[in-house]
C-alpha positions in Angstrom: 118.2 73.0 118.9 114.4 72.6 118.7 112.4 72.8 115.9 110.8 76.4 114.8 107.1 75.8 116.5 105.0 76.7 113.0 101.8 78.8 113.2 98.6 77.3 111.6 98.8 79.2 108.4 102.5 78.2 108.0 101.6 74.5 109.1 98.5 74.4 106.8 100.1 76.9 103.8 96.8 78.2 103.2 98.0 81.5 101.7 96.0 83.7 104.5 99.2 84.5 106.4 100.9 87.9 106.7 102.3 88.6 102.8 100.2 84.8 101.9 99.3 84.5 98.4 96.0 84.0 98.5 95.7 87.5 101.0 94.1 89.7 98.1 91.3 87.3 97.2 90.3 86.2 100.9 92.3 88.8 103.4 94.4 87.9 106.2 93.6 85.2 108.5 91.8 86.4 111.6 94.2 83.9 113.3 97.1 86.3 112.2 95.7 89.2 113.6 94.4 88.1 116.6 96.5 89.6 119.6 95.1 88.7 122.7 96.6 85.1 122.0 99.7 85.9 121.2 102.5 83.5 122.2 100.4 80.9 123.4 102.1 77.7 122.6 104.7 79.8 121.0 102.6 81.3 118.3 102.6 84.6 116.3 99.5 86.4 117.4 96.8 83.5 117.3 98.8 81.1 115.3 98.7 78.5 117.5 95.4 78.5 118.7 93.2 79.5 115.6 90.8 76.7 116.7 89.3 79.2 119.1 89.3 82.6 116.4 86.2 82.7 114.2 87.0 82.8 110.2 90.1 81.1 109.8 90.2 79.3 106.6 90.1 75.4 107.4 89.5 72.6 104.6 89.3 75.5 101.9 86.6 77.0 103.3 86.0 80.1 106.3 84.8 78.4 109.1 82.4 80.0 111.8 82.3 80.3 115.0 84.3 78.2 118.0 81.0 75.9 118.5 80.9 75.3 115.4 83.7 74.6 114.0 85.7 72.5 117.1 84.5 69.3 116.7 86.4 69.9 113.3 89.1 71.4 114.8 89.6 68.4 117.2 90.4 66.2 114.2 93.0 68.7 112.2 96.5 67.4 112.1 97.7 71.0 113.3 95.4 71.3 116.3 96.9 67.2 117.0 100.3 68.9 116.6 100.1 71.9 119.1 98.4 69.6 121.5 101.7 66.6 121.2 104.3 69.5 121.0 103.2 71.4 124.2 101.2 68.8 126.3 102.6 69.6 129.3 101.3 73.5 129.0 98.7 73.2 126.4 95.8 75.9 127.5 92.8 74.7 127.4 90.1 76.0 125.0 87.4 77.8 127.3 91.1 79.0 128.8 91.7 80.7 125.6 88.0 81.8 124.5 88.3 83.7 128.2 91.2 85.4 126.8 89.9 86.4 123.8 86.5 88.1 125.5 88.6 90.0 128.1 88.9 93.9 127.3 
C-alpha cells in the first residue's frame, strides 16, 4: 500500500491547517482553502501546491506573492518532496498559476 501523500501544512505542521493550532492567532492557510487546485498531486484543496498560493506560512513567517516567494519555495524540503513523489505528473508552476486565475 502507498504511503498517505501529506499536504504542506501536514508535512510542515505549521498549525494553519483545517482545526491547526495555531488557526486562531494566524487563520487558516490560504493553501487549505484554495479550491481551484484541488487534487493536484493528490492534495486537499491546494495542499500540494501551496508554492503557487499567496500567504501560506513558510519559515514562520506569511510569505507574499508566487514571484516572490518561489525561489524560496524551490529550496523547501516539501516542494523537493511533491516534485520526487509525482515526477512523472508533476504540473508545472505557470500550469498551476493558469489554474488558479481561471474563473
Amino acid at each position: 500500500m502507498a504511503d498517505k501523500k501529506l499536504n504542506c501544512w501536514e508535512f510542515t505542521m505549521c498549525g494553519r491547517g483545517p482545526g491547526g493550532a495555531k488557526v486562531k492567532d494566524l487563520g487558516v492557510c490560504p493553501a487549505a482553502t484554495e479550491k481551484k487546485l484541488d487534487g493536484i498531486h493528490g492534495g486537499k484543496n491546494s495542499g500540494r501546491t501551496c508554492w503557487v498560493v499567496a500567504g501560506t506560512f513558510c519559515g514562520g513567517t506569511v510569505s507574499g506573492l508566487f514571484a516572490k516567494k518561489y525561489e524560496t519555495c524551490k529550496e523547501c524540503e516539501f516542494y523537493k518532496k511533491v516534485q520526487k513523489e509525482d515526477y512523472h505528473c508533476f504540473v508545472l508552476s505557470m500550469n498551476l498559476l493558469k489554474k488558479l486565475t481561471e474563473n
